[in-house]
C-alpha positions as CSV (number, residue, x, y, z in Angstrom):
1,X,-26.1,-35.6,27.4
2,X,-25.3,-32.0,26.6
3,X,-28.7,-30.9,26.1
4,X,-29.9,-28.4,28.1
5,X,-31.7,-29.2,31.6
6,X,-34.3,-27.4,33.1
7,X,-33.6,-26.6,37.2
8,X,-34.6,-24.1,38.5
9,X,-33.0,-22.3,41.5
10,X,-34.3,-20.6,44.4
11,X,-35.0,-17.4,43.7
12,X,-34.5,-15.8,46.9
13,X,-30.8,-18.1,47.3
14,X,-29.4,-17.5,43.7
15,X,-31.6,-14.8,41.9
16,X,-31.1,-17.0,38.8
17,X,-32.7,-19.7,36.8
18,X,-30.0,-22.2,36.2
19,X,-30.2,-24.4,33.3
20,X,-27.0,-26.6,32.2
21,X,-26.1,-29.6,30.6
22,X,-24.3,-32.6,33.1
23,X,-20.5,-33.0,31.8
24,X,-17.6,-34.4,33.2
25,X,-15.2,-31.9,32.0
26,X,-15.2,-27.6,32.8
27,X,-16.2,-26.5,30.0
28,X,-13.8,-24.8,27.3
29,X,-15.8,-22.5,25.3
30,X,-17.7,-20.5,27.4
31,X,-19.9,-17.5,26.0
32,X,-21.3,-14.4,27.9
33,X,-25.1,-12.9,26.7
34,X,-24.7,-10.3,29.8
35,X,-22.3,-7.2,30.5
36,X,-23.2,-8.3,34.4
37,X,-22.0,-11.5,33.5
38,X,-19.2,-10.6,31.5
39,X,-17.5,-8.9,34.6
40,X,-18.0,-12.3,36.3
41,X,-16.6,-14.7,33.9
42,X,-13.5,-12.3,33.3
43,X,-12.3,-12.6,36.9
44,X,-13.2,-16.9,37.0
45,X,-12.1,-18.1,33.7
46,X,-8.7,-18.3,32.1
47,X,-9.1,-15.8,29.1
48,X,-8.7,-19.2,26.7
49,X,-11.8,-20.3,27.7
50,X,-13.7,-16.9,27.0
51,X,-15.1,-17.7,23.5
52,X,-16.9,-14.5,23.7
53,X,-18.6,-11.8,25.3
54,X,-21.6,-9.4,25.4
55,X,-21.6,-6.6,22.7
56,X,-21.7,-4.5,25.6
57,X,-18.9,-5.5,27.2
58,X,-16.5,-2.7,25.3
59,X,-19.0,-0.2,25.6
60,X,-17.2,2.6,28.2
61,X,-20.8,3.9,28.5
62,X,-22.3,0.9,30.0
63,X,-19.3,-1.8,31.5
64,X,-17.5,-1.7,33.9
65,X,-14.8,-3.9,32.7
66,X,-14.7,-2.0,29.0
67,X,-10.4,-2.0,29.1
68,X,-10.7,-5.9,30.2
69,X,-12.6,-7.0,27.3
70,X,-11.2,-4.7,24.2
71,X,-9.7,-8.0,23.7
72,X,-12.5,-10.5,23.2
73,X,-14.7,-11.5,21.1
74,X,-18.2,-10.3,21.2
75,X,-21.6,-11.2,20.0
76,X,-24.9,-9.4,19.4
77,X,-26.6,-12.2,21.1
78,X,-28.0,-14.4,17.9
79,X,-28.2,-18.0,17.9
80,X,-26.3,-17.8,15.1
81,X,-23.5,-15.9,16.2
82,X,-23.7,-18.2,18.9
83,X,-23.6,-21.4,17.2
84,X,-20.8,-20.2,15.4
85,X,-19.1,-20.1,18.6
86,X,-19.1,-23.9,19.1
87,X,-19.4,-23.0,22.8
88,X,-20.0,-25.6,25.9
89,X,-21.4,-23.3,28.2
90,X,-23.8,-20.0,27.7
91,X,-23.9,-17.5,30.4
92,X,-27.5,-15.9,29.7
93,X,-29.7,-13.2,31.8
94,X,-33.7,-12.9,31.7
95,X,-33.5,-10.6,29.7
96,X,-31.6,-12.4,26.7
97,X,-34.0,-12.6,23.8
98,X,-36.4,-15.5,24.1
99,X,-35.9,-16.7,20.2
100,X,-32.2,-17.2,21.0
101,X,-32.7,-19.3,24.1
102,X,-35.1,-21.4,22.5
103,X,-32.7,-21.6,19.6
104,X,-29.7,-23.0,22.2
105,X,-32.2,-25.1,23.7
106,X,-33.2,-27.1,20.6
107,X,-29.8,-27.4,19.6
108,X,-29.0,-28.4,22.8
109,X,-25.9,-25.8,24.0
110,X,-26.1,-25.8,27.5
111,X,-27.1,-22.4,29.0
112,X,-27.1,-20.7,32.6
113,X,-30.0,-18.2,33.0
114,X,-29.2,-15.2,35.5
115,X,-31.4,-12.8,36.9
116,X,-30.1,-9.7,38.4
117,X,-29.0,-10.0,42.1
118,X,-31.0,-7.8,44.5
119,X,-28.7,-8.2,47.5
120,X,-25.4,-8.8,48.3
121,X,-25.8,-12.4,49.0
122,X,-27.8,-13.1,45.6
123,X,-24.9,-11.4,44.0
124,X,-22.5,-13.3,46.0
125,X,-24.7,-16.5,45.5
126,X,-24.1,-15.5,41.5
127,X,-21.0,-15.9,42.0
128,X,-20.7,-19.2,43.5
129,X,-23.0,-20.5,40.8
130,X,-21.1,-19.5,37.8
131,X,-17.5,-20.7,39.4
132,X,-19.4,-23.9,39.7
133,X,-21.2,-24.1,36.0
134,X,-17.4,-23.2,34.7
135,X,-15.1,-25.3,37.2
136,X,-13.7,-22.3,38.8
137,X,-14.6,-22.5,42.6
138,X,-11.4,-22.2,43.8
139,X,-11.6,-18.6,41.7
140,X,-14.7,-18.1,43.0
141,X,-14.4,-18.8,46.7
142,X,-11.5,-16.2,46.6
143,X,-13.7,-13.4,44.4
144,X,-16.0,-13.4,47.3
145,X,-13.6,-13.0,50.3
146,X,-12.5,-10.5,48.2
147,X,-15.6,-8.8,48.0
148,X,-16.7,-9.0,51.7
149,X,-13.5,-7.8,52.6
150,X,-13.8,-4.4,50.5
151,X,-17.8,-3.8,51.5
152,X,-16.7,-5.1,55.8
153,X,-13.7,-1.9,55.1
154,X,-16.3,0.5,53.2
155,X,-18.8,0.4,56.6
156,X,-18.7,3.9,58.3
157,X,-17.0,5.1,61.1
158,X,-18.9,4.3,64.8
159,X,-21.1,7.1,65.4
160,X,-21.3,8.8,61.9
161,X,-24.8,10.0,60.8
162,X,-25.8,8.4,57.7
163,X,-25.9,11.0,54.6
164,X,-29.5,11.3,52.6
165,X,-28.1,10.2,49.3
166,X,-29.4,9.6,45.9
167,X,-28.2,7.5,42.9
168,X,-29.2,9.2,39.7
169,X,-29.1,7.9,36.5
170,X,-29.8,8.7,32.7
171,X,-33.4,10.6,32.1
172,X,-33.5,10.5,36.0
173,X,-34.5,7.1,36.8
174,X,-33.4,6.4,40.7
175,X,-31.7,3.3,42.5
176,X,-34.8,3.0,45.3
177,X,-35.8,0.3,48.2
178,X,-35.0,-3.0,47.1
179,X,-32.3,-2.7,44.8
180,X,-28.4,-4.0,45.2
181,X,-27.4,-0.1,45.4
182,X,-29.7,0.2,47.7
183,X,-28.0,-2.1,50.4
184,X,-24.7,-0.7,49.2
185,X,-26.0,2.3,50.5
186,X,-26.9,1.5,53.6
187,X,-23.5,-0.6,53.9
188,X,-21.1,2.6,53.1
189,X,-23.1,5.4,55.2
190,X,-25.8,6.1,53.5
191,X,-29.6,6.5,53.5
192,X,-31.4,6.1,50.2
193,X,-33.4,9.3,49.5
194,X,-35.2,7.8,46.8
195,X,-38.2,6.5,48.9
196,X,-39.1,10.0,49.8
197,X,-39.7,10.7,46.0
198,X,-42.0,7.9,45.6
199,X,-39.7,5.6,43.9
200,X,-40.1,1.9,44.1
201,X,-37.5,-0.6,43.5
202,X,-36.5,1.6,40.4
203,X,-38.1,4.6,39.3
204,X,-37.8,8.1,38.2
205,X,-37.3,11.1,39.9
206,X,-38.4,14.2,38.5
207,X,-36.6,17.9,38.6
208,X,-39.3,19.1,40.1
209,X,-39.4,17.2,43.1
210,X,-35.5,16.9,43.2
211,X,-35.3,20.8,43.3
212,X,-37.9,21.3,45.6
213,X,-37.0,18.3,47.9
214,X,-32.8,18.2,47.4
215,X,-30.9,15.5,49.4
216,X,-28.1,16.3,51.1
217,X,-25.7,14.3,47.9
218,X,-26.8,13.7,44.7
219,X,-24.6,10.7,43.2
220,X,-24.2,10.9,39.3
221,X,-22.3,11.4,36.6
222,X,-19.2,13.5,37.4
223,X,-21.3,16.7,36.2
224,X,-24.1,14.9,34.6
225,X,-22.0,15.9,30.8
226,X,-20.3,14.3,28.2
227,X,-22.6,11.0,27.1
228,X,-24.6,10.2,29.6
229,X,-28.1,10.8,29.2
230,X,-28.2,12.4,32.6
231,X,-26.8,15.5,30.8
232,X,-29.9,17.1,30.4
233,X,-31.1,16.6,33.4
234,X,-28.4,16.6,35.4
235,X,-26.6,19.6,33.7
236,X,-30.2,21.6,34.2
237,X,-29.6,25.1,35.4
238,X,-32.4,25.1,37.9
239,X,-29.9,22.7,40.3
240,X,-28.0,25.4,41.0
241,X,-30.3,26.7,42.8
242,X,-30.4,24.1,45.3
243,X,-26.4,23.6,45.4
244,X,-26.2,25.4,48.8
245,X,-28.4,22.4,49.7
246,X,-27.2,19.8,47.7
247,X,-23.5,18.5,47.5
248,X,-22.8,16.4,44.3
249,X,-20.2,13.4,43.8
250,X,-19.2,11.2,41.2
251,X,-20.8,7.6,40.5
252,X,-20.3,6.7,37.3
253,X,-23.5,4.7,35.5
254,X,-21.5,1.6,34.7
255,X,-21.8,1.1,38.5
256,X,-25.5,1.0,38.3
257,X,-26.6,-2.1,38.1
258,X,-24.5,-5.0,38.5
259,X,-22.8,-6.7,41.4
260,X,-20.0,-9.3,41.0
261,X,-16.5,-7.7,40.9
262,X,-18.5,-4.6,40.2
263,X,-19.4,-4.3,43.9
264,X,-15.3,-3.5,44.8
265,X,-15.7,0.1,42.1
266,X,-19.0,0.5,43.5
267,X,-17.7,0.5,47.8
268,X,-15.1,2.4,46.6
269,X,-17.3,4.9,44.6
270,X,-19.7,5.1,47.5
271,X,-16.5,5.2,49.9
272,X,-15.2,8.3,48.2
273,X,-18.0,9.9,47.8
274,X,-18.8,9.8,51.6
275,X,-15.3,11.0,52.7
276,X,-15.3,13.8,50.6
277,X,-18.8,14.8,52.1
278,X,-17.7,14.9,55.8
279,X,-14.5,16.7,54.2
280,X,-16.3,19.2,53.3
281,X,-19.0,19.4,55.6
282,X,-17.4,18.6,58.9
């Protein structure tokens, strides 16, 4: 049948909810709901078999592969759209709107539901699941020796002291305990700073405290200018007064909040970032 199963999967081993239909073939018409999941599919399936992707996928502002997917298709994430598509296989997140998954359900296209990975494993896990949902393990396996190799190279020097860092984004909200950045973090030299402002998991950081309380590196937006909605923030005059205190690097928000392929820009962001800080600061 192609109607949709409901299985779900461990949360803590896959950070998604899978559901998909049993077929004997890979499937040939595959649709993305997720700008996370777009960067996945791009690097596992033959662009063919890409019948669409997310409408943020082009969006400079918020993917990470916007260049890669000029090219495709895209939907707004209506069933109808969707249907239009005549796709096998629908990559979805938790956050794709709850009429349009009931819609694919009832007209049975099978569907894959994601959540967003919290660790490297779940986002390696990710991985694993969509290669096997599309038939592309063989693309897959090699994705994440790919990806362990880059974060294993990205690991500090012996001896270095980790760097009090914080990942700012738009309006201030903060990567904190918990979260994939988090671990990337920690992985590349790093101690998350966002704990000591109260955040949890994600949360926002006020100018106040940030002033009063600078880390040693703020990570944003090259200058926290142009259109991210950090600028106002970022681009306050108040941090200057703190920039004896506070070094600032680039980390651009399309890094923010996905892992996949993303997690290769994001070591090397974080990589960057860290070099230039003992550069200066040696």
């Amino acid at each position: 049948t192609r109607r949709a199963l409901l299985v779900a999967a461990p949360a803590l081993a896959l950070g998604a909810t899978v559901r998909a239909a049993a077929r004997d073939a890979r499937p040939m018409r595959i649709v993305s709901l997720n700008p996370c999941l777009d960067a996945i599919l791009l690097r596992l399936a033959e662009p063919a078999r890409v019948a669409a992707l997310s409408h943020y996928a082009r969006d400079a502002r918020t993917s990470a592969v916007a260049a890669e997917a000029s090219s495709f298709p895209f939907t707004y994430e209506t069933a109808e759209e969707i249907v239009a598509l005549r796709p096998d296989l629908v990559l979805a997140s938790r956050h794709t709107a709850i009429a349009t998954r009931n819609a694919l359900e009832r007209l049975g296209i099978p569907f894959a539901l994601f959540g967003v990975p919290d660790t490297v494993e779940d986002s390696l896990a990710q991985i694993a699941e969509i290669a096997r949902l599309t038939g592309a393990e063989a693309q897959g396996a090699m994705l994440e020796r790919e990806i362990r190799a880059a974060i294993a190279a990205a690991a500090p020097p012996p001896g270095l002291r980790p760097i009090a860092a914080l990942i700012l984004q738009g309006r201030g909200l903060a990567a904190g305990p918990g979260t994939l950045l988090d671990e990337m973090l920690a992985r590349t030299g790093f101690v998350n700073a966002a704990a000591r402002y109260g955040v949890v998991y994600w949360g926002e950081v006020p100018l106040e405290l940030l002033i009063a309380d600078p880390p040693q590196l703020l990570l944003s937006e090259a200058d926290g200018a142009g259109f991210s909605q950090a600028g106002r923030m970022l681009g306050h005059p108040a941090l200057a007064a703190v920039s004896g205190r506070m070094a600032r690097a680039a980390f651009p928000e399309t890094l923010f909040y996905c892992g996949g392929p993303v997690l290769l820009k994001t070591a090397a962001a974080l990589v960057a970032a860290r070099d230039a800080y003992w550069a200066a600061h040696a």
